[in-house]
N, C-alpha and C positions, 0 to 999 in steps of 0.2 A: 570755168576756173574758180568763178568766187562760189559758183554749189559745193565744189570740192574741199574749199578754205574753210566756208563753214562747216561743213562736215566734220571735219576736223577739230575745229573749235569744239563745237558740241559734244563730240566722242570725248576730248581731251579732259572737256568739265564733270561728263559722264564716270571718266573714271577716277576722278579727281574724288568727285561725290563716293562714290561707291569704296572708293576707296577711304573714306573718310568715314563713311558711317559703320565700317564694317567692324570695326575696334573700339572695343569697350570692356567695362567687367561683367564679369560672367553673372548672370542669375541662380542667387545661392535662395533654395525653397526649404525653410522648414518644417516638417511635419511632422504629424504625432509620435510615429515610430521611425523616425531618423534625419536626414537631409536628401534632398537632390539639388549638383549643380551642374548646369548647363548653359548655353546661350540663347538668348530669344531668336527665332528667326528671321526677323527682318536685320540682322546681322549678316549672318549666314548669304542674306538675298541680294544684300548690297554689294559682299565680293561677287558674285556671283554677275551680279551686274556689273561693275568693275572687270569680271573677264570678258564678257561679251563685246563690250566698249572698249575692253585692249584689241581683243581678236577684230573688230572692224578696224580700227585702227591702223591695224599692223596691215591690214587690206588695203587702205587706204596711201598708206606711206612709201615715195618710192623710194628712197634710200635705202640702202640695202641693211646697214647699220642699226635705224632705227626702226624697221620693221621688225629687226630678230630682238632688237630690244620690248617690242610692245608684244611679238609672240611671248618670249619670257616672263612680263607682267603679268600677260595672259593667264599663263600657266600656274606660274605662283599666286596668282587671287582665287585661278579654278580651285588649288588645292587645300586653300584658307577658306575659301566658302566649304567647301565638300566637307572639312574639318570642324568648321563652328554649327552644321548642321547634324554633325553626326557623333560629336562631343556629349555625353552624359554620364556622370558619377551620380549614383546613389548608393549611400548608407542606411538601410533598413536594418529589421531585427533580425537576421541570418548572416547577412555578411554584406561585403560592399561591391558595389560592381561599376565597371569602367567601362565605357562600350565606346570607341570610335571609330575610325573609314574599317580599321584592319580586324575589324571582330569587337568580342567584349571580353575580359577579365573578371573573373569574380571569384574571391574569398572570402569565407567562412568565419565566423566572427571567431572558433574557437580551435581555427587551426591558424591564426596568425602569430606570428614568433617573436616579429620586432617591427617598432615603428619608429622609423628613422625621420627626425625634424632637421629641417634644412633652413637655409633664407629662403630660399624659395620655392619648396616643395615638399611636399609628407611623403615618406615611401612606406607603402606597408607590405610585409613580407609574409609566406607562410610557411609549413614546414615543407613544400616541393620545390620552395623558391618564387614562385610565381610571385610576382610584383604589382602591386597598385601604386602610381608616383600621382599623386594628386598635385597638381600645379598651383600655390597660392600668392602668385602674382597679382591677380587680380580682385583678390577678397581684401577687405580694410580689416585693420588690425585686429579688431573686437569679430569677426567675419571666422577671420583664421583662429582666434584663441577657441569661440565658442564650437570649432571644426573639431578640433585637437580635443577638447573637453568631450565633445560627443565621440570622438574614437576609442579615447580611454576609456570610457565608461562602458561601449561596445566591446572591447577586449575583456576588463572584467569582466562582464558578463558573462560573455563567450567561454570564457578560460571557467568557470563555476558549473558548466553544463555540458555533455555529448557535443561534438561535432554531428551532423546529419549525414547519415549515408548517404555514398556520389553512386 
């Protein structure tokens, strides 16, 4: 009975932990010819941990209640880890691309049409509609300004030259 309490205990810390380190701001890289943002992956690792430690968890618990509650955790950390590993925006000298779980996105620096600022997001659009929504929750102020400043300047450019044949 107390192997089982502590089992418990431990898994509860586990995810407690995991769930704790898993959330942060995103790592914004600049380089010569553009930006990449992404998450480090010991991000990524800690939900990742944090499901595994639901998933015994949920093993663990007889209540019917709180076992589907800790599958549920489960799930939602599988999908926030699988998310901050698979998460990357890069803006180079061509265009920008978005790659996460469902595929990537990428547009052409001189077939984008409008770039919509939000509180909390840049949308950049081109002319078939395809959409890049960059998320700037997580970038500090000067983060976001110097984001915005290197897009504009990518669009001009873009807009002064061919688009590259698809």
């Amino acid at each position: 009975m107390w192997r089982r309490r502590l089992a418990l205990v431990i898994l509860g810390a586990a995810v407690l932990a995991g769930a704790g380190l898993a959330f942060g701001p995103a790592r914004v890289t600049w380089l010569n010819t553009g930006l990449r943002i992404d998450y480090p992956w010991p991000r990524g690792a800690a939900a990742l941990l944090a499901t595994a430690a639901s998933g015994l968890l949920a093993a663990l618990l007889r209540n019917r209640l709180l076992r589907l509650g800790a599958a549920g955790l489960a799930l939602a950390a599988l999908f926030l880890g699988l998310r901050l590993l698979a998460y990357r925006l890069e803006a180079g000298e061509t265009g920008i691309t978005l790659g996460g779980l469902l595929g990537s996105t990428t547009i052409a620096w001189g077939d984008v049409t409008r770039v919509d600022t939000g509180a909390q997001a840049l949308v950049i659009t081109d002319r078939a509609e395809a959409q890049v929504r960059v998320g700037t929750n997580d970038l500090a102020p000067e983060q976001r300004a110097r984001l915005e400043r290197t897009i504009a300047r990518r669009v001009r450019e873009g807009s002064t030259r061919p688009s590259p044949p698809r």
